[in-house]
N, C-alpha and C positions, 0 to 999 in steps of 0.2 A: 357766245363769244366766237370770232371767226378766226383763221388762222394767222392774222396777224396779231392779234391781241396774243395768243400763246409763244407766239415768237418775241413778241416783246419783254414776255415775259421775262425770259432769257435775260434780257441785258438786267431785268432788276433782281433776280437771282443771282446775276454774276458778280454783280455790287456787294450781294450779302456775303458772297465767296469770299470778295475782296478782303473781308473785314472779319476773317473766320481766325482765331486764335486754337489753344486750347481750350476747350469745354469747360467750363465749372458745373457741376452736379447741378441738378435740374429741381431739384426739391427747393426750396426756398431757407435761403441765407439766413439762420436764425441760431439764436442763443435763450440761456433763459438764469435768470439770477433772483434770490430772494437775500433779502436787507431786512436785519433784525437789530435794530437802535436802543440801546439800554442804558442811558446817561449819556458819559463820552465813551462808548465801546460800541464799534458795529461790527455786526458779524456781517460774512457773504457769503455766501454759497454760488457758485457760478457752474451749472451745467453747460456740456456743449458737446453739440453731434461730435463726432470720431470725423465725418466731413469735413468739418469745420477746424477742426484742430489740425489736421493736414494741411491750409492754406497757412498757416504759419509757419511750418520748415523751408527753409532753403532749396530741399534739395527731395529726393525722391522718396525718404525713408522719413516714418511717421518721425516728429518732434519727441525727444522729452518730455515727462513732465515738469521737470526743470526751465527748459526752455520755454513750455508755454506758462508756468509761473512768471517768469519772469516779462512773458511777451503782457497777463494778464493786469501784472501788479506798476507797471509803469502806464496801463490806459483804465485800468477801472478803478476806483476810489472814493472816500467821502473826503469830505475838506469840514474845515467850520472858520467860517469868515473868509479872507483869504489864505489861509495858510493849511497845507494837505496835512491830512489826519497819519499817525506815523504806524505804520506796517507792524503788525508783534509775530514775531516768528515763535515755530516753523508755519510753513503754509500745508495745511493738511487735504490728502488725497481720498477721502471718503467711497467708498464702493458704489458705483453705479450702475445703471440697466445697462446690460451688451449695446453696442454700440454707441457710448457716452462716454464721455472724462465729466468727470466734477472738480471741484478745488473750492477749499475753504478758508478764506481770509479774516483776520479777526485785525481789524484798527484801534487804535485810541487817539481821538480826538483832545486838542486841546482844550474846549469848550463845548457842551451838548447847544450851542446857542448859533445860528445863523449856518445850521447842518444846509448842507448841499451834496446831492451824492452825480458822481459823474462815469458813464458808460462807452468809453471811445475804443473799444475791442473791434475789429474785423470791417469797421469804417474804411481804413485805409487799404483795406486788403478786398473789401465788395462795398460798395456801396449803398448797396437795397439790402445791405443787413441789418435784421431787427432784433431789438435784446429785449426780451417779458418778462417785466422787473414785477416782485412783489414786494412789496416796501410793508415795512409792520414795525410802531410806536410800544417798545412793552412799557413805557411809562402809562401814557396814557391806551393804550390797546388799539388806536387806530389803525387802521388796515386800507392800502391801496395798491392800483397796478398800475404800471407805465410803460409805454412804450415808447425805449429809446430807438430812434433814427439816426440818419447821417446828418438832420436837418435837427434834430432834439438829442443833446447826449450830456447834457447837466441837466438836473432841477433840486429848487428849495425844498427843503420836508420839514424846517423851522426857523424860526424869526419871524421880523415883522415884515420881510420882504416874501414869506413865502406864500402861494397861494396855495389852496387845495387840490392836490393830484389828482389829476382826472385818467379814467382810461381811456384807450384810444377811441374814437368815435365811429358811427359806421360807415361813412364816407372814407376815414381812414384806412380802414379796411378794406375798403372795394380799391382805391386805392395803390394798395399792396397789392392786389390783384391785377391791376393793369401793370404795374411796374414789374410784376416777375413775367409778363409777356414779352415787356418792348425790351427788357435784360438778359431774354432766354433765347440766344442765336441759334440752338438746338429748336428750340419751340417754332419757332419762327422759321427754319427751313423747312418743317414739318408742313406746317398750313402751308406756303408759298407749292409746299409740292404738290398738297391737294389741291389747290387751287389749276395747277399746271395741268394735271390729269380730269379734269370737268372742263367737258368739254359748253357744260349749260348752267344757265342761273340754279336749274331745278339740283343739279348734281352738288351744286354749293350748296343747296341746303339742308341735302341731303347731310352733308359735311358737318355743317354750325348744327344741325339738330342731333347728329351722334353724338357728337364734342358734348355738347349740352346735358345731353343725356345719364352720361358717364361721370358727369361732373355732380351731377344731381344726385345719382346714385352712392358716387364718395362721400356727399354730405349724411346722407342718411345713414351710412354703414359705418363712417366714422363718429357721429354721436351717441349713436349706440353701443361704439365698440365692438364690434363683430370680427372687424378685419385690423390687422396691425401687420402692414408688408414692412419688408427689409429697405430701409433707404436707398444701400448699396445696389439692390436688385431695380429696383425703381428707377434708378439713373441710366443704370446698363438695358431695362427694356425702354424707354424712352429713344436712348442711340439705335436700338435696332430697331424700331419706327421709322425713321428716318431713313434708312436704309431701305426697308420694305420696302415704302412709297416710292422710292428711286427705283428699286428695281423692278416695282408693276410698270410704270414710267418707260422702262427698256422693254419689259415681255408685251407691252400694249402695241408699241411703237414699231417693233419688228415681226412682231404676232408670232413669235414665236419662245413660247413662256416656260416652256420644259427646262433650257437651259439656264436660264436663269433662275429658277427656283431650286436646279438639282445645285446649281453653285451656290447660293447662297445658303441653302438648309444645307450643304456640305460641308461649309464652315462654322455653323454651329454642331454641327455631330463630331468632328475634328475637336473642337470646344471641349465637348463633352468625354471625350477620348483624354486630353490632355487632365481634363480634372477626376477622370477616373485615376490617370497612372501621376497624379499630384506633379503637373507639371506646372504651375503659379496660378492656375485659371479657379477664383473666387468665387465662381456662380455654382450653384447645384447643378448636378449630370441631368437631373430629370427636368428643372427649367430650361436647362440646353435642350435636350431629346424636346420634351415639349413645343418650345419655339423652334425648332428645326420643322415640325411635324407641322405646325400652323403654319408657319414660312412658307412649305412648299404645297403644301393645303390650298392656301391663301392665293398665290399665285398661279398658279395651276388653274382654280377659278375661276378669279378674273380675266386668265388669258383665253379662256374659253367663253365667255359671256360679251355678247355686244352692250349690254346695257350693266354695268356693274355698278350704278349708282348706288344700287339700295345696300350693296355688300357693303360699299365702302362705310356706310353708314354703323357697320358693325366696328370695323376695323378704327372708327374715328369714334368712338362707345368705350373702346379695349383703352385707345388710347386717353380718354378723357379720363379714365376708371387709375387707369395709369401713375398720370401728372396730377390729380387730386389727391389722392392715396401720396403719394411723396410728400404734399405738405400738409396733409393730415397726421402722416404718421407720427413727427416727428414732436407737433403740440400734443397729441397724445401720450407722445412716452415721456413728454416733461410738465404731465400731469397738470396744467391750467384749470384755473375755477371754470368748472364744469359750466357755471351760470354764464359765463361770457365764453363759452367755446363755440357753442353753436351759434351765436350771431355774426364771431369771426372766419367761421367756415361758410356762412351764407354770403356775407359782405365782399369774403374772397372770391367767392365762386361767381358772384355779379361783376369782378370788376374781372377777373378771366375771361367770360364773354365778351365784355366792353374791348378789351387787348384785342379780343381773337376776330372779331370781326370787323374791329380796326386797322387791323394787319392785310386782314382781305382785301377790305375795298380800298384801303391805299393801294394794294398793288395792283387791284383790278385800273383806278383811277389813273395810277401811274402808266400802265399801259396802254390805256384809251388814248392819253395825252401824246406817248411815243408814234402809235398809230395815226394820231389826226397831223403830226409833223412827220411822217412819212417816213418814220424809222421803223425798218423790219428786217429780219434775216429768216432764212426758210425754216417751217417749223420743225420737220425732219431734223435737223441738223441741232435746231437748238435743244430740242427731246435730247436728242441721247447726247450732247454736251453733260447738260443741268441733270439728266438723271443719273450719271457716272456719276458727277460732281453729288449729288446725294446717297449716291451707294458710299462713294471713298468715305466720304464725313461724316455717317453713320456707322458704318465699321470701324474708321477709328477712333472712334467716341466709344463705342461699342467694347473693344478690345483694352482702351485706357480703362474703363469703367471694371472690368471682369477679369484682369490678367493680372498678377502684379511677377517680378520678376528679381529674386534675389532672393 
């Protein structure tokens, strides 16, 4: 790639600037419900990340569970015919794993005949959220799962209109895999960064084979069950990624990597300072001390190496290990048939490649095309533009994800 391609780059990094909100957590938008049918009575049980339950307040301070009863009980329900099945209070709060809410709904249906059960929770509020419904007949003991979408959030589970519930397929799942790519503006500044700092096809592959690597590895260690990370932390090291690659970006650029590395691992040691003396900061002292110590590790390195293709290779390993572990963990802790877990962790992990290498040569293409119309700005300048612009939006992703304030 010559130095107009990298300068083009620019303008389509600055595109993605354009369009940069607050962050939603980087793990994947998910819920999980079991449906237990006994005549005309259905029980639910609805688990949901402590993540998840926060996109339904107003305002900065977690919801009720009042309030998300009540956000629950007006989108998730069975019906029988047309007419909704009627709520029997109270709605009960069952004890779940740290970092979960549960809620327990129990209906009665006016007829056990033309059952329909419907999941419209967190639709309105993300759209690539999915709910992993297990539906179970104790008339008859049949037993199935489903995977409600923003595109599927009714189905039949009796009459003659209903058909047999299938679970989701593995095209569906790879799928879900591309779609938490092209929806993760965090994920997506990330690669566009690697992209920005490889200067050769060879260094991009270096990249997609880390990424790969890491991703490969989540799957194996999440099947087995070995590892179970913190969501929370998972989100906040994903934001300081982001940031890294911005700031190698700047230590590359001016070759001079000292300062930037003592500034950036200064703000995590500060970090770590603030959650010793309990000043809001929600990360452990020692994954601050930790990522401070890689941070300026890491930098430091690269800033002294002409060829740092093969490191990066580690650092896009760390990150794949990362962003798969986030949405491992979380079908993990809401216990899924073991029998379809690992097809849906492979399925995912195939359509994350599909996303991420998507994401490359769109913008490598985009840029070709800027160059062959004779659009460029010098790349000096768009460097330390675009690598600022990833230090800022890393940090504060970073600092939303690890701080809370009140």
């Amino acid at each position: 790639m010559n130095r107009r391609s990298f300068a083009v780059l620019g303008v389509v990094l600055g595109l993605l600037a354009g369009t940069v909100g607050p962050a939603a957590a980087h793990t994947m938008s998910e819920s999980h419900s079991i449906w237990e049918i006994n005549g005309t009575d259905v029980d639910l049980v609805m688990t949901i990340p402590v993540l998840e339950v926060q996109r339904i307040g107003s305002g900065a301070a977690m919801p009720s569970d009042a309030e998300v009863e009540a956000y629950l009980t007006e989108r998730v329900y069975p019906s029988a015919g047309d007419q909704r099945c009627a709520l029997i209070p109270p709605v009960e709060t069952p004890a779940a794993t740290p970092g979960f809410r549960k809620y327990d709904f129990t209906f009665r249906c006016p007829s056990p005949n033309d059952l329909q059960i419907t999941s419209q929770a967190f639709f309105d509020l993300v759209p690539s959220h999915t709910n992993f419904a297990e539906i179970e007949d104790e008339a008859t003991g049949a037993f199935t799962e489903q995977l409600f979408t923003h595109d599927l959030q009714s189905v039949a589970v009796s009459g003659d209109g209903a058909s047999e519930l299938k679970a989701a397929s593995f095209l569906e799942f790879i799928s879900m895999g591309m779609m938490h790519i092209f929806t993760g503006i965090d994920h997506m500044s990330f690669m566009l960064g690697l992209v920005l700092i490889s200067r050769r096809v060879r260094d991009l592959l270096f990249v997609v084979t880390g990424f790969t690597l890491g991703h490969s590895l989540t799957l194996a260690l999440a099947v087995i069950g070995i590892l179970r990370p913190e969501a929370q932390y998972i989100d906040a090291l994903v934001a300081l990624t982001i940031a890294l690659i911005g700031a190698e970006n700047i230590g590359d650029g001016t070759h001079r990597p000292l300062p930037v590395a003592i500034g950036l691992g200064g703000i995590l040691f500060v970090m770590a300072l603030g959650r010793y003396f309990g000043l809001g900061v929600t990360l452990p002292t020692l994954l601050l001390v930790g990522g401070g110590i890689f941070s300026v590790s890491y930098l430091m390195l690269t800033g002294q190496m002409r060829d740092a293709g093969r490191v990066r290779l580690l650092v896009t390993l760390v990150f794949g290990l990362i962003h798969g572990f986030g949405f491992a963990s979380n079908l993990l802790e809401m216990k899924l048939p073991a029998s379809r877990l690992a097809e849906l962790l492979v399925g995912f992990n195939i359509g994350v490649e599909i996303g991420q290498v998507t994401v490359v040569l769109g913008a490598l293409l985009v840029a070709w095309l800027l160059v062959r119309a004779r659009l460029a700005i010098p790349r000096p300048l768009f460097t330390d533009i675009a690598a600022a612009f990833l230090v800022g939006e890393g940090l504060c992703w970073f600092v939303e994800r690890s701080v809370t304030l009140g």
